[in-house]
C-alpha angles and dihedrals in degrees: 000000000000139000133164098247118008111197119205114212141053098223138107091272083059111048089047093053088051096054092042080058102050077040098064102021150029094227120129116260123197120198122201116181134147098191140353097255117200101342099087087069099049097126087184148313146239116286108163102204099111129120098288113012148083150156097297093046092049075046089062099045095045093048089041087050090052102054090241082288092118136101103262096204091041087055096039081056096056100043089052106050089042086088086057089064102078093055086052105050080054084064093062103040092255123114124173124260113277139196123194098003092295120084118272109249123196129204109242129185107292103018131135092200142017106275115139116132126199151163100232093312095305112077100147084062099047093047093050095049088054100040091052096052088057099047090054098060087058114100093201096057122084122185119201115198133189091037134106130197110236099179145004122242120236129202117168095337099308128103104242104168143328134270098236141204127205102206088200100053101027101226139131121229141152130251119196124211139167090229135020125213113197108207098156101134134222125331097228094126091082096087109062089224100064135116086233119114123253093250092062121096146155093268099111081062104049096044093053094049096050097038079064103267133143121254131207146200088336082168093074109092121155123217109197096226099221116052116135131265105187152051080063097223085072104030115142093032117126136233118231109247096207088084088074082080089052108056102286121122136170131247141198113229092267085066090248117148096231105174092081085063093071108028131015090228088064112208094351098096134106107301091243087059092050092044090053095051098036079050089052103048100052152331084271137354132202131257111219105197095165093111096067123113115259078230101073092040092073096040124025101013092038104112086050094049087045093045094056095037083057080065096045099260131115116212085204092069112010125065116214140214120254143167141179120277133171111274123153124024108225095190135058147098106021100233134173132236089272087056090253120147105203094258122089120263098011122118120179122180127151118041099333092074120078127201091075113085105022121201093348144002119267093220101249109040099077090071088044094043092064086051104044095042100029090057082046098055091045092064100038093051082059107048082041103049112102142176094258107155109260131190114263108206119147080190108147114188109187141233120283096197128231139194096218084162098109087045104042086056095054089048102046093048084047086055090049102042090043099033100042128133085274118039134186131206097234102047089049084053093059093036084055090055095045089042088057083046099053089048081062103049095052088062126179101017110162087099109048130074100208103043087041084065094036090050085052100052099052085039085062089044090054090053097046087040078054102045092040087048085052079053112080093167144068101250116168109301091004106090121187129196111208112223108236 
């Protein structure tokens, strides 16, 4: 199978790409996705156009959030091209929620100034949604679901395609493409406690690395601190940060208010600093939202207010246990402003590249960060996309299934126990051996589904063991516990 410009990834990164590029060419675009990873649960994103800020003030906090451990022309680029959202979103019949004529900006973890931006509370949904039902219209788009990309294919240096998987019919084949967009996502599912879907894994990595392409800062991994351990039917959903400006504070189970105890702001401080002392005071903690305004309730806060009385618990009333949990990668594919990643061929834009936030996310600029560089790598993958001669096979091999369940446990405690919110040295150092045995064990894995993810995703915690090792000291997300 061929196509002009084949996109991996079913997020919002993805999807944005795909219509910049029906935007600015008439090349063929191919689309594989098995899921919509994180975007779904994008509430809202940076836009910097409130009374006070701008660009280079959204420059400075990210900068400042990231412990000056970003890339400064990744981040310039974001800022910039933030103000060309709202036209944008014009384009496709969405515009963000307003009050009083003027869009209604949150406060989010890290900020100087109220800016995020959002579509009642559920933008990632609404874009996509628009986004799909234009691409759909277009005669030279093609969506595969169902499918996942399990490697890139490599001739003379240069990416010329993917190795592919239909989930339905369990069989391997090949697509062909001029240029190549990676849009996987983060790999956060590798530890079995994260607010990241089921579908999502450690493959965009993997295939990166071994397709030839730099990794960075694989260590910084962000946990939201308060994503909910019980009731057990929404466990691992997070709870939205921004409502610590709004009345809601934590508590120890002695109903002590302990974040004053590290910081005067309370819980109004970076989301690494919360996790880490969330992490410290107990196994969970309780989220008191009674303070908020009934207001907001019924506006802004509504789908979390919705999501626990489902369960029979009323965030008004009722505070609820929570606990970190990884949640965003910060680290991944180098790239460049145009979205390019130094080999032939190769494209990366979304949660899979790494330089632009640094040590730690500054909370916003996930949601913007699909947008901006997704946009990006749509038109660069059409200025870029050539006529360069491509195999042609419609050759499928099939599954040989595999029962990976015993071994993915172990790995994915290992990753928990050594990748936490706290590390220590020691412990990384075991969790690398037994990350290089378990690799062993697995054995011959080309053929099978199950051990081929399962291969990509200890041959990502070996890289971040690797990268955090290289890291003897506490930077942002990466938290070290010095051995005494």
């Amino acid at each position: 199978m061929k196509t002009d410009i084949l996109i991996l990834g079913g997020g919002l990164s993805a999807l944005t790409a795909a219509y910049e590029i029906t935007q600015a060419s008439g090349h063929q675009v191919t689309l594989l996705q098995c899921g919509s990873g994180a975007s779904p649960f994008i509430h809202g994103f940076c836009l910097p156009i409130g009374s006070g800020d701008s660009p280079q003030l959204l420059f400075q906090d990210t900068v400042v959030s990231g412990c000056g451990q970003c890339d400064n022309a990744l981040v310039q680029t974001l800022c910039r091209e933030s103000l060309s959202l709202p036209q944008w979103f014009r384009q496709l019949g969405l515009s963000v929620d307003e009050e009083d004529g003027r869009p209604r900006l949150l406060k989010s973890l890290g900020s100087s100034v109220p800016r995020i931006a959002g579509i009642h509370n559920a933008t990632g949904p609404a874009v996509m949604a628009s986004l799909r039902s234009r691409l759909a219209q277009c005669e030279q788009y093609t969506e595969y679901h169902n499918h996942r990309s399990v490697g890139l294919i490599r001739e003379n240096g240069r990416v010329i395609g993917a190795r592919c998987f239909d989930l339905s019919e369990r069989t391997f084949f090949n697509i062909y493409a001029q240029v190549v967009i990676l849009a996987t996502g983060g790999f956060g599912r590798i530890f079995p406690q994260s607010t990241n879907t089921p579908e999502m894994g450690a493959d965009g990595i993997a295939m990166a690395w071994e397709a030839g392409a730099q990794l960075r800062d694989l260590e910084f991994i962000q946990f939201e601190p308060c994503v909910a351990t019980a009731p057990q039917q929404i466990a691992g959903k997070g709870i939205i940060t921004t409502m610590f400006y709004d009345g809601a504070v934590l508590r120890n189970r002695a109903g002590e208010r302990f974040m004053l105890r590290y910081s005067p702001k309370g819980e109004q401080v970076p989301k690494d600093t919360l996790s880490k002392c969330i992490a410290r005071e107990d196994e969970y903690v309780l989220f008191d939202a009674t303070a908020v305004p009934e207001g907001l309730w019924q506006t802004v806060y509504q789908p979390y207010l919705q999501r626990y009385l489902s369960c029979g618990i009323d965030l008004r009333t009722t505070p609820v246990p929570v606990a970190p949990a990884a949640h965003t990668t910060c680290g991944g594919v180098v790239i460049d402003t145009a979205c390019q990643t130094g080999v032939a061929g190769l494209l990366a834009c979304g949660e899979v590249t790494g330089g632009l936030h640094g040590a730690n996310r500054l909370g916003g600029n996930a949601g913007l960060e699909t947008m901006v560089f997704g946009r990006i790598a749509g038109r660069t993958a059409a200025q870029a996309a050539a006529s360069l001669p491509l195999p042609d096979d419609d050759v499928r091999s099939a599954d040989i299934p595999s029962d990976t369940t015993v071994l993915r446990g172990e790995f994915q405690a290992m990753v928990q126990n050594s990748l936490g919110v706290i590390r220590k040295e020691e412990t990384m150092q075991q969790a690398l051996l037994a990350a290089e045995d378990m690799l062993r064990q697995l054995g011959p894995w080309e053929h099978s589904f199950q051990k081929l993810r399962l291969h990509h995703d200890l041959l990502t915690a070996k890289l971040v063991l690797s990268s955090a090792l290289q890291r003897k000291s506490s930077l942002g997300c990466h938290e070290v516990e010095m051995e005494v």
